[in-house]
C-alpha positions, 0 to 999 in steps of 0.5 A: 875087421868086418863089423858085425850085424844085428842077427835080429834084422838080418833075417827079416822078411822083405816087406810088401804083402802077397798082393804088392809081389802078386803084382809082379809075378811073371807066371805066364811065363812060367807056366808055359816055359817051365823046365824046357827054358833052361839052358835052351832057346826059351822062347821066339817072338816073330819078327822078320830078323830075330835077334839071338840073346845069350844071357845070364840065367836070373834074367830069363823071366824079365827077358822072356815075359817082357823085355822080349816081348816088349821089343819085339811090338816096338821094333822091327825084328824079332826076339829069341832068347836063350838063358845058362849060366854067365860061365857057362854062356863065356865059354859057349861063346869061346867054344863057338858053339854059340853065336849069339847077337847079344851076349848077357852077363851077371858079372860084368867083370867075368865078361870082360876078362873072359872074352877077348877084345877083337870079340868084345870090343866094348860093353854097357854095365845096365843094372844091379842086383842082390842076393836074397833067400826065397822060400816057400811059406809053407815049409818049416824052413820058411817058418822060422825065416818068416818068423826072423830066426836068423838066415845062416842058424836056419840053414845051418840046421834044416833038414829040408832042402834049401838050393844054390847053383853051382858055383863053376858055372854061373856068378850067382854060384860062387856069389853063394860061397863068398856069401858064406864066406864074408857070413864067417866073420860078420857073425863070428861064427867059425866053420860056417863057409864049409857047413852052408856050403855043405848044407845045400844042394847045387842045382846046375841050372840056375833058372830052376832054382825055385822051380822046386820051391813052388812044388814043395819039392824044395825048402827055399834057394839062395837066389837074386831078388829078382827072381824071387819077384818073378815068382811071387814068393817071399824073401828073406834080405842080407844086409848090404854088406853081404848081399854084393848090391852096394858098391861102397861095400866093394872093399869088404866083397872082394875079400871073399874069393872063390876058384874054379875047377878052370883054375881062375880066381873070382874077388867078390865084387858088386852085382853088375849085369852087362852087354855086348853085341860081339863081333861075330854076330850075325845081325849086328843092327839087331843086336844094337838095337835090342841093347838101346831098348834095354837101356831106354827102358829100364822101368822094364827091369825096375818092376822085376826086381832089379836095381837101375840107378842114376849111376847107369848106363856105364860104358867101357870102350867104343860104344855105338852111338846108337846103343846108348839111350 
C-alpha cells in the first residue's frame, strides 16, 4: 500500500527567489524561436558539418541556448536541432522520415524498445529529470499553489486553464496520467486519475506547454523542472514518490501504467534522458562527437534544471570509446 503524504508540503513552492531563477532563464532563446521551434528544426549553428539532433521536446531550450551553442565554439562542426515528442521522435526515425546523427529520448526505456538493435546498437543514460506544476503568479491558479493549497485540490477545481502534453506522443504525456494515477492512492482520493485527466487540456506540442503561461493564456502546466527553469517561472514540487526523480521509488512508478492508442503498455518508471548515434546517420563522427560533449559537460544541464549524478553516464551496449567522457 502507498504511504501517504503530507498535503501541507506537497504543494510548496520551489525555493529560491525571482532573481536565483532569473539567473537561469533562457529567454534569448525564447524570444527568438517561439512557436516556430517546435516540432521543426529549431535552430542551425555554423560549422563546416552539422550535426542533426533529434530530441525529446523538454531539452529544446538547454540544446538550443547552450549545449548547442556550446558545441559548436568547442568543435569542428556545427549543431542543428530539431525537438518533438520521444514517441514522436521513434516513430519519425522508424517511418524514415528522419535521419538524425543523434537521437535523444525522455525515456531511456521507450528508446530501447522502440528502436531495433541493427539501428540502435547502444546508448548512454546522461541525466534525470522531475515532473513539477509551473504557473504564472498572477493567476488565481497560481495564488492558491503559492499559497500552498494542495496540487491536486487546486487543479481538480480551477476554472482556469492548467496543460499537459499528450500522453501518445511524448513520455512527459503519460508520466502525467501515472502521475494522476499513483496521486489516486498516495492521498486516498477516489476518482482523481479521470478528474485530472479530464481537467486539463492536452497540448500536442510539448515544447509549447508554458509558452501560454507566459502570455496569460494559460493558468499553469504539468511539465519537467527544467523547463520550468528555463523559463523563469515558479513551481510547484510533488513529493519524490510521485515525481518519477528518485529510483529507489522505481517499485512504487511502475504501478502506474499507461497504453497507447499504438497498443503498448509503458510502466512508470525514473526519468532517464539517453542517446544514440544510429546506425543510419549520415555524419557519424559528429554525432560521436556531440554525444562526448554532452557527457563531459554535464554543468551545462545541471544549470538548467537537470539532475546529473555521480550514477551517470550509464552505458548499454558497445559504446564508442570516443563517446565517453
Amino acid at each position: 500500500m502507498i504511504e501517504r503524504g503530507d498535503t501541507s508540503l506537497d504543494s510548496r513552492p520551489a525555493a529560491g527567489g525571482a532573481s536565483d531563477r532569473a539567473s537561469l532563464t533562457r529567454r534569448g532563446f525564447l524570444a527568438a524561436a517561439g512557436s516556430a521551434a517546435v516540432g521543426a528544426v529549431a535552430g542551425c549553428l555554423g560549422g563546416t558539418t552539422d550535426v542533426s539532433v533529434l530530441s525529446a521536446g523538454s531539452l529544446a531550450s538547454v540544446f538550443e541556448s547552450t549545449v548547442g551553442p556550446a558545441f559548436a565554439e568547442a568543435t569542428e562542426y556545427g549543431y542543428r536541432g530539431e525537438f518533438n515528442g520521444s514517441n514522436a521522435v521513434m516513430r519519425m526515425v522508424l517511418e524514415e522520415q528522419k535521419q538524425p546523427d543523434v537521437i535523444v529520448s525522455a525515456d531511456a526505456g521507450l528508446l530501447r524498445t522502440r528502436l531495433p538493435d541493427d539501428l540502435a546498437p547502444w546508448d548512454v543514460e546522461f541525466a534525470s529529470n522531475s515532473l513539477v506544476i509551473a504557473y504564472g503568479p498572477e493567476t488565481e491558479t497560481g495564488k492558491r499553489l503559492a499559497d500552498g493549497e494542495p496540487w491536486y485540490e487546486v487543479l481538480q477545481t480551477t476554472e482556469e486553464t492548467v496543460a499537459r502534453s499528450d500522453p501518445d506522443l511524448d513520455p512527459l504525456g503519460y508520466r502525467a496520467i501515472q502521475l494522476f494515477d499513483l496521486a489516486e492512492e498516495y492521498y486516498d482520493v477516489e476518482g482523481l486519475r479521470s478528474t485530472l485527466t479530464d481537467n486539463l487540456l492536452v497540448d500536442s506540442k510539448e515544447s509549447h506547454l508554458l509558452a501560454g503561461v507566459e502570455t496569460g493564456n494559460r493558468a499553469a502546466a504539468l511539465v519537467y523542472k527544467n523547463m520550468a527553469v528555463d523559463h523563469g517561472l515558479p513551481y510547484v514540487e510533488l513529493p519524490d514518490e510521485l515525481n518519477f526523480s528518485n529510483p529507489n521509488y522505481d517499485d512504487r512508478y511502475a504501478k502506474a501504467t499507461y497504453t497507447t492508442k499504438e497498443g503498448t503498455t509503458i510502466k512508470g518508471s525514473t526519468i532517464l534522458y539517453n542517446f544514440t548515434v544510429p546506425t543510419t546517420a549520415d555524419h557519424t563522427e559528429a554525432g560521436r562527437a556531440f554525444g562526448s560533449f554532452l557527457l563531459s559537460n554535464p554543468d551545462l544541464l545541471r544549470e538548467n534544471g537537470l539532475v546529473v549524478s555521480d550514477a551517470f553516464p550509464r552505458e548499454r551496449g558497445e559504446v564508442p570509446a570516443e563517446v565517453l567522457p
